[in-house]
C-alpha positions as CSV (number, residue, x, y, z in Angstrom):
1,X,28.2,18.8,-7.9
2,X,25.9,17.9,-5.1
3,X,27.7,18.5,-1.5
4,X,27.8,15.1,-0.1
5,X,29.3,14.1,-3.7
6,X,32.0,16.9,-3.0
7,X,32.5,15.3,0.5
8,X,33.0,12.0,-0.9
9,X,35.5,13.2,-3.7
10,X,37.1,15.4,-1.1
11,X,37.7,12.8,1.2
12,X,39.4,10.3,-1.2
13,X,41.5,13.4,-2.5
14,X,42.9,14.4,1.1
15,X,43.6,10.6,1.7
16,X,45.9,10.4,-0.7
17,X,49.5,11.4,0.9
18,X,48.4,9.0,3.3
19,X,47.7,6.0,1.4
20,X,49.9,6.4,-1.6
21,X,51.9,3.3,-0.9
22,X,48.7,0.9,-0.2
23,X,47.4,2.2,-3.7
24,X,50.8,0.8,-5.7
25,X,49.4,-2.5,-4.8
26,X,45.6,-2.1,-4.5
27,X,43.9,0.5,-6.6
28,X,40.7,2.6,-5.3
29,X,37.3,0.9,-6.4
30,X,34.7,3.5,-8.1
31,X,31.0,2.7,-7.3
32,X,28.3,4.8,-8.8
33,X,25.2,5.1,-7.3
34,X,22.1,6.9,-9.0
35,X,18.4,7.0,-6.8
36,X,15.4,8.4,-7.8
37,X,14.9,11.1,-6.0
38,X,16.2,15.1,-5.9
39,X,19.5,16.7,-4.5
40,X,19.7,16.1,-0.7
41,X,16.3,14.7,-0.7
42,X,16.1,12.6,3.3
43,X,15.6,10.0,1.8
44,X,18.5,9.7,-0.3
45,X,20.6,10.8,2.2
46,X,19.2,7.9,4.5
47,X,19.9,5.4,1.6
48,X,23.5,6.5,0.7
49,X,24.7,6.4,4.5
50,X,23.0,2.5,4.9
51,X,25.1,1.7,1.5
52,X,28.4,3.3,2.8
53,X,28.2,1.5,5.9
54,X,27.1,-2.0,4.6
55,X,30.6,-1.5,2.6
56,X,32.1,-0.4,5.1
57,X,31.2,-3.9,7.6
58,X,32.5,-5.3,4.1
59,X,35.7,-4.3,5.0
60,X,36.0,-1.1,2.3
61,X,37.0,2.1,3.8
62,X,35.5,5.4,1.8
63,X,38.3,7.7,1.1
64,X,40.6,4.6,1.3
65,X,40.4,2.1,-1.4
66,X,37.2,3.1,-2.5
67,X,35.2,6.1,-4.2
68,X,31.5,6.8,-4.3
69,X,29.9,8.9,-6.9
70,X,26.3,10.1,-6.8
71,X,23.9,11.2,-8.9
72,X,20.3,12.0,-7.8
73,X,17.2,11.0,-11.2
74,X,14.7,14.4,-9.8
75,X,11.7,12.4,-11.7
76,X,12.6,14.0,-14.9
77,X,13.3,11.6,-17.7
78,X,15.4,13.6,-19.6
79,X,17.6,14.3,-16.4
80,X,17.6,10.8,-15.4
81,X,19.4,9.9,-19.0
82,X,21.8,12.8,-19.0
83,X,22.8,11.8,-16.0
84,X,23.2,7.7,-15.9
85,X,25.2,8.6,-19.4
86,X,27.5,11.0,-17.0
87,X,27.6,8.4,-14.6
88,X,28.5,5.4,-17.5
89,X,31.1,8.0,-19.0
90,X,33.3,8.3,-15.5
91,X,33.5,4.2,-16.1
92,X,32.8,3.1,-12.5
93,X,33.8,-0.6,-11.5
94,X,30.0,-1.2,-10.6
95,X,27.0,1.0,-10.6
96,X,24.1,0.4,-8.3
97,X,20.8,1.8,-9.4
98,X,17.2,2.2,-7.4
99,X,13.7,1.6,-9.4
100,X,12.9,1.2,-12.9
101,X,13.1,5.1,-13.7
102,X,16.9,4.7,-13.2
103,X,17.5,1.5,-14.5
104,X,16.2,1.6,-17.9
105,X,18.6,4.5,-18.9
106,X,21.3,3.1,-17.0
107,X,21.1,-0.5,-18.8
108,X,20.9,1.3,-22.2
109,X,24.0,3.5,-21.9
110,X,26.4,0.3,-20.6
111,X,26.2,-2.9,-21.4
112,X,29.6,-3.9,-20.1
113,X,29.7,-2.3,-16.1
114,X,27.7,-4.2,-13.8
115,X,24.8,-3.1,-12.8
116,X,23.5,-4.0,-9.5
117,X,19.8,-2.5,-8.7
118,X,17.0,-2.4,-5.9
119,X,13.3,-1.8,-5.8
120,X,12.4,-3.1,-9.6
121,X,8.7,-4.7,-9.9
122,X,9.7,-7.5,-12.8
123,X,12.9,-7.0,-14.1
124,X,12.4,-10.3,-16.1
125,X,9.0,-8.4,-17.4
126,X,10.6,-5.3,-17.9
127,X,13.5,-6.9,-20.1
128,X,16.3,-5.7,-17.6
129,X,17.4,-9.8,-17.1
130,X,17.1,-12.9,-19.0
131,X,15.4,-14.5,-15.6
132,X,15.9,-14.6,-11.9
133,X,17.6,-17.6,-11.8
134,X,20.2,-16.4,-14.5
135,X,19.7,-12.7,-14.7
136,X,22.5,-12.7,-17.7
137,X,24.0,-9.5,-18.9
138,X,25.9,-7.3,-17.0
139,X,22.5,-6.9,-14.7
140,X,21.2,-8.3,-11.5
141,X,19.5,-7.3,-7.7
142,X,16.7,-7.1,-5.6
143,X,13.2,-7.0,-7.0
144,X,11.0,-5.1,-4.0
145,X,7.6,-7.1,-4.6
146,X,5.2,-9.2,-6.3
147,X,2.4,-7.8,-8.2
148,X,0.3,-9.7,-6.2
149,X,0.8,-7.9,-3.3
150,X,-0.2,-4.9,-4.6
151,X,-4.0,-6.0,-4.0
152,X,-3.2,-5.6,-0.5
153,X,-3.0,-2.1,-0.4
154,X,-6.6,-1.9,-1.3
155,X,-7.4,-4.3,1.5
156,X,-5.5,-2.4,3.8
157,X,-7.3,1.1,2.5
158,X,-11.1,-0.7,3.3
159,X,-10.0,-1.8,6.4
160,X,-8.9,1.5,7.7
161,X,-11.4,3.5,5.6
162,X,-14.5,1.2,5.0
163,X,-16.6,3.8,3.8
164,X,-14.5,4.4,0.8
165,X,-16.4,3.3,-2.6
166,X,-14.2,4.8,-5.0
167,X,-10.2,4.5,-5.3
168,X,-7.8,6.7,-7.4
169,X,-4.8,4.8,-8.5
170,X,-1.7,6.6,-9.3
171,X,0.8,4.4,-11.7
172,X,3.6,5.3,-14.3
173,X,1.6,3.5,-17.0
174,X,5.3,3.6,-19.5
175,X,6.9,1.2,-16.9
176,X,5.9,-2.3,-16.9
177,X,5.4,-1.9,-12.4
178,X,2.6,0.2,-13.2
179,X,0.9,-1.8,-15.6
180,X,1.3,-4.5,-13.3
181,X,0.3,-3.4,-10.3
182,X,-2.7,-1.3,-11.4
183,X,-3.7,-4.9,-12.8
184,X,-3.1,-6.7,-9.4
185,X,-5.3,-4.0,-7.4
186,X,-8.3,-4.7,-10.3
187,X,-8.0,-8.1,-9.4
188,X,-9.6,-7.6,-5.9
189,X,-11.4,-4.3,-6.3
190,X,-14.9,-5.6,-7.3
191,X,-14.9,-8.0,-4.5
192,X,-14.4,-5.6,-2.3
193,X,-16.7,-2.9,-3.8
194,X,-14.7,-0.6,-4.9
195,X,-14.3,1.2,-8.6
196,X,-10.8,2.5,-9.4
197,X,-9.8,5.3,-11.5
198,X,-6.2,5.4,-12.8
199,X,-3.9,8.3,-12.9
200,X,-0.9,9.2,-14.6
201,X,2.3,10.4,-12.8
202,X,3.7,11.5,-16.0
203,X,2.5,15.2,-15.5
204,X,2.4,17.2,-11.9
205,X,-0.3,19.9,-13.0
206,X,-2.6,17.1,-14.5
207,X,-2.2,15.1,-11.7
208,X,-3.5,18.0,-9.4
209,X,-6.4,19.0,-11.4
210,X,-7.3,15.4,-12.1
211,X,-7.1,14.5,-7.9
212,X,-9.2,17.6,-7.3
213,X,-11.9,16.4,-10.3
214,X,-11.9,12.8,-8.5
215,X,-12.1,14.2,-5.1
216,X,-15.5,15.8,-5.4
217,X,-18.2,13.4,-5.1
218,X,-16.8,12.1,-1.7
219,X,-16.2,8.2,-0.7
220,X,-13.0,8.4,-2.4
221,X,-9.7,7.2,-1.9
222,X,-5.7,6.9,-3.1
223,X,-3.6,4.3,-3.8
224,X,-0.2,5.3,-5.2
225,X,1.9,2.5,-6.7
226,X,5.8,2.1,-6.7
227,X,7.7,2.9,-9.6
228,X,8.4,6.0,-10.8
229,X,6.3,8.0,-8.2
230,X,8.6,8.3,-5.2
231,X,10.1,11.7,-6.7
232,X,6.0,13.2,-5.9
233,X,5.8,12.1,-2.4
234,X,5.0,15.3,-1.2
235,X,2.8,16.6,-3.9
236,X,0.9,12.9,-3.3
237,X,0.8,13.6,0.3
238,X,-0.3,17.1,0.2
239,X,-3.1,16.2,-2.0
240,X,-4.5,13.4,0.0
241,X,-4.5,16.1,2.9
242,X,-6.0,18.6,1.2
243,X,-8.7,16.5,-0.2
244,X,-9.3,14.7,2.9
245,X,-8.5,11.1,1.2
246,X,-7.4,8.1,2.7
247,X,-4.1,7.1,0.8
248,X,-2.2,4.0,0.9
249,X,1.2,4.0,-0.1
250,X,4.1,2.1,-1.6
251,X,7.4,3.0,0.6
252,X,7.6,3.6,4.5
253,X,9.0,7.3,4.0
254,X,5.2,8.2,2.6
255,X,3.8,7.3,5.9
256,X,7.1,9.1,8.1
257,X,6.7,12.0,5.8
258,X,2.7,11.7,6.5
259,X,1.0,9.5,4.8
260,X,-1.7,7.4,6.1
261,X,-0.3,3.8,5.9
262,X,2.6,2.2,4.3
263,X,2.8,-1.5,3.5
264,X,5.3,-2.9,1.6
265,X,9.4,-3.9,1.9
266,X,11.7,-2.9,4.2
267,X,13.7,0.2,2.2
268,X,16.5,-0.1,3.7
269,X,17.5,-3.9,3.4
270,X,17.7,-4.6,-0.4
271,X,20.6,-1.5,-0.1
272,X,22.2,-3.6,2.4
273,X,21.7,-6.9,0.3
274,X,22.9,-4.7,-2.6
275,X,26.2,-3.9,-0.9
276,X,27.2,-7.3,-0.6
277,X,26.6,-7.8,-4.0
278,X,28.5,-5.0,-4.8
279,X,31.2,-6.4,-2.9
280,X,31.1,-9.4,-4.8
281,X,30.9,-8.5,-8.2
282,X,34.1,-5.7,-7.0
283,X,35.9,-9.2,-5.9
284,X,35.5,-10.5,-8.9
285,X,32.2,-12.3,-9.1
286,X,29.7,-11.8,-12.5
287,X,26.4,-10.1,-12.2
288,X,25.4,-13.1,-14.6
289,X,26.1,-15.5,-12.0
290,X,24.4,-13.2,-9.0
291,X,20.4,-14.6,-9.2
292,X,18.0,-11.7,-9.0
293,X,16.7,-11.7,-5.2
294,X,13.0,-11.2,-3.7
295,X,12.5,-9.1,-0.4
296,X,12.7,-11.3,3.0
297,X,11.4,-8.1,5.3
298,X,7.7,-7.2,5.1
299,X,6.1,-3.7,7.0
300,X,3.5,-2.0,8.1
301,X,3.4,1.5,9.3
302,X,0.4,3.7,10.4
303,X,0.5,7.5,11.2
304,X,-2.4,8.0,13.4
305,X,-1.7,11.4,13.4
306,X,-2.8,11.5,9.7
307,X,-5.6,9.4,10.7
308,X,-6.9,11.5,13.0
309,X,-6.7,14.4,11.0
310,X,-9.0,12.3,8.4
311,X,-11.6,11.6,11.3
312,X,-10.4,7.6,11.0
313,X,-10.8,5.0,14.1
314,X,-8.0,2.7,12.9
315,X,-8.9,-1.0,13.9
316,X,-7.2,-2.4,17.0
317,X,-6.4,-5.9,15.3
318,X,-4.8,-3.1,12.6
319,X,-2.4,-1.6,14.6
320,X,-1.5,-4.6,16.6
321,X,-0.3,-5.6,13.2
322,X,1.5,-2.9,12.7
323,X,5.6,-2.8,13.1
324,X,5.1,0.8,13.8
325,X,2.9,3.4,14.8
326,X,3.4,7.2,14.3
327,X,1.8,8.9,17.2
């Protein structure tokens, strides 16, 4: 049992002499929550507290009339199922996922608890939801992007690196997001001059090897898509460091963390969104009648200490762009 897990249980257990009497007429609420990243990754931690206190401005009190439980995914597939069929056995009200990686396994152990996710490409693609508009099932949320967008990132990489010629995308090619987005980059790469190489995220020690092969010649590159890759950040950032490439990347931690530059959704505010679906669907509202939502907050953050480090002059009309700069 993870600690903050242990808090959360502890918590509601020491309430209870105190609110005995408002629990014969309202029972506690049990929300699962399962991210994709490791035990008492920053990240996570950041996450959980926004969900808690988006509840919380919902008028539900942690401890009070309401119980969290957490579960972290670690990138491992096998882990990621044994653990959303844990979650599915303690028969939560409502479960709230983040990414494909933990929604697939979650949808296939329940089909009954609603399911409220964030940060899924095409759930309609994917086969999570019947459409946006009527997600059906016991499944609906936040999608985090367009495909489209995804050809951005390698607009953004030329602009801040024009000298590079050749990209390395990294992708989960099982999940439909990678497909999708690795199709979206191709889309824009020969206008732009650039030949891309895809990875897979599927296994760490090929992934090094593979980075080190593609870094050799020079002129190159990294893009590293959403879905499925988030639990590698480090090993993603390290590598672009060693190798001296110029990485564009999916989710603003990368670029906090250091990473070059981060465009993409605000992180934060589909878990805020998702609360208030939560809240909903706990009130009685179905996830069938909940339309799937797009992301209304778009960012751009630059770590010039990275760039620096890579011997980059970022473009002013860049960073005036910018929502933030990490000095």
């Amino acid at each position: 049992m993870r600690r903050r897990e242990f808090i959360t249980l502890f918590g509601a257990t020491a309430a209870w002499p105190l609110t005995t009497h408002a629990q014969q007429t309202e029972r506690v609420r049990r929300i699962g929550v399962i991210m994709p990243f490791t035990a008492n990754d920053p990240e996570e931690q950041a996450r959980s507290l926004v969900f808690e206190q988006s509840l919380q401005q919902l008028g539900w009190t942690v401890g009070r009339d309401l119980q969290i439980i957490y579960r972290s995914s670690g990138g491992e597939a096998a882990f990621i199922r044994r653990n959303a069929a844990e979650l599915v056995a303690l028969a939560p009200d409502v479960i709230m996922t983040v990414g494909s990686v933990t929604l697939g396994p979650v949808q296939q152990a329940t089909r009954t608890i609603p399911i409220v996710f964030v940060n899924v490409a095409d759930p309609v693609g994917a086969g999570f939801v019947q459409s946006l508009a009527r997600p059906g099932g016991n499944t609906t949320g936040f999608t985090n992007f367009e495909y489209s967008m995804s050809g951005k990132w390698l607009e953004l990489l030329k602009q801040i690196a024009p000298r590079v010629t050749r990209v390395a995308v990294l992708r989960d090619p099982t999940v439909a997001a990678g497909i999708g987005q690795f199709s979206a980059i191709q889309s824009v790469a020969q206008s732009l001059g650039v030949e891309l190489t895809p990875f897979s995220v599927r296994d760490v020690a090929e992934i090094e090897r593979s980075i080190a092969a593609f870094a050799r010649p020079g002129n190159g590159g990294l893009i590293v898509t959403a879905g499925g890759t988030g639990f590698h950040r480090d090993l993603f950032i390290g590598l672009a460091s060693r190798y001296k490439l110029p990485a564009v990347y999916p989710f603003s931690y990368y670029a906090k963390d250091g990473g070059l530059i981060f465009y993409g959704p605000d992180t934060h505010d589909p878990i805020r969104r998702a609360a208030g679906y939560v809240d909903r669907i706990l009130k009685g509202e179905k996830p069938a009648d909940l339309p799937v939502q797009a992301p209304t907050k778009f960012e751009t953050v630059i770590n010039l200490k990275t760039a620096k480090a890579l011997g980059l002059d970022v473009p002013q009309t860049l960073l005036a762009r910018a929502d933030e700069v990490i000095e």
